[in-house]
C-alpha angles and dihedrals in degrees: 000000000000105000104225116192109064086226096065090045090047076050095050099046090050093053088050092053099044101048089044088063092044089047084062104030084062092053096050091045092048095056087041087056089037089050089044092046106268105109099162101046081050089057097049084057078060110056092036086051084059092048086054093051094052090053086049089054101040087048086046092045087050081056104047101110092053093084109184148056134324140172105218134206129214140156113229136180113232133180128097118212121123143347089260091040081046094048094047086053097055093045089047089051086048104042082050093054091047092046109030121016111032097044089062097042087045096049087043092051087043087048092053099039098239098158102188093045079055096060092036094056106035084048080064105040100048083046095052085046080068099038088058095057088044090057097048090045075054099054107045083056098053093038079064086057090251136121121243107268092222132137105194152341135218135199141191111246079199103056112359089247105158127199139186106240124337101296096136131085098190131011107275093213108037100012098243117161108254088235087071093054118104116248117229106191 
């Protein structure tokens, strides 16, 4: 699992900081839209803020051969208003990640044939792809001044894949059995 091109690892420790601030960027904003109303949008910061955490772990476990510091780099939203300002944060960080940064870590792991950056960073960014959607569902709702009339989400420890209800039998993007997916109620 040794990562081998310093670019792919740069890429790596990036991902990993930049999914740990999101992980907790997502926790402070869901007490803050459980605090303002909104619970269960609270609760879908929370699972995402776990997803996050699982692509955190999965880009640090490719690394864990590279023993050492590092000074990492990673782009972050910051700000924290209100429950629309907040959601429109978190779609913006997401949409970022799908356009603009995991497209080029993948195509550089791919280049260099670092096989285990590759599934780490195609897991995220399929599973941003869905994060995204789920914020800006999110959004439009609370814009309307609702909560989202939801009962749970579930999401992969394996991939950060999150779903609305449990309507999978397997994991789309890495395959898990959704017995193995976390609940968020």
């Amino acid at each position: 699992m040794a990562v081998n091109n310093a670019m792919t690892a740069d890429f790596l420790r990036s991902a990993y900081g930049g999914e740990s601030m999101a992980h907790m960027r997502y926790l402070i904003w869901g007490d803050s839209a459980e605090k303002d109303g909104y619970p269960t949008i609270g609760n879908l910061f929370r699972a995402v803020a776990y997803a996050e955490l699982v692509h955190a772990k999965n880009h640090f476990n490719v690394l864990k051969e590279q023993v050492g510091d590092n000074t990492v780099v990673a782009g972050a939203v910051f700000g924290h208003t209100n429950i629309i300002e907040n959601l429109q944060g978190a779609i913006d960080g997401e949409l970022h990640e799908i356009k603009q940064m995991y497209p080029v870590y993948l195509e550089t792991a791919r280049y260099q044939a670092e096989k285990d950056a590759q599934r780490t960073f195609h897991y995220a960014l399929e599973a941003e792809k869905v994060h995204a959607k789920l914020f800006e569902f999110a959004q439009d709702t609370a814009k309307q001044e609702k909560d989202l009339d939801i009962a749970a989400i579930y999401v992969c420890p394996i991939c950060g894949y999150t779903e609305i209800g449990d309507n999978v039998e397997k994991c789309p993007i890495c395959g898990a059995s959704k017995d193995m997916f976390k609940a968020f109620e």
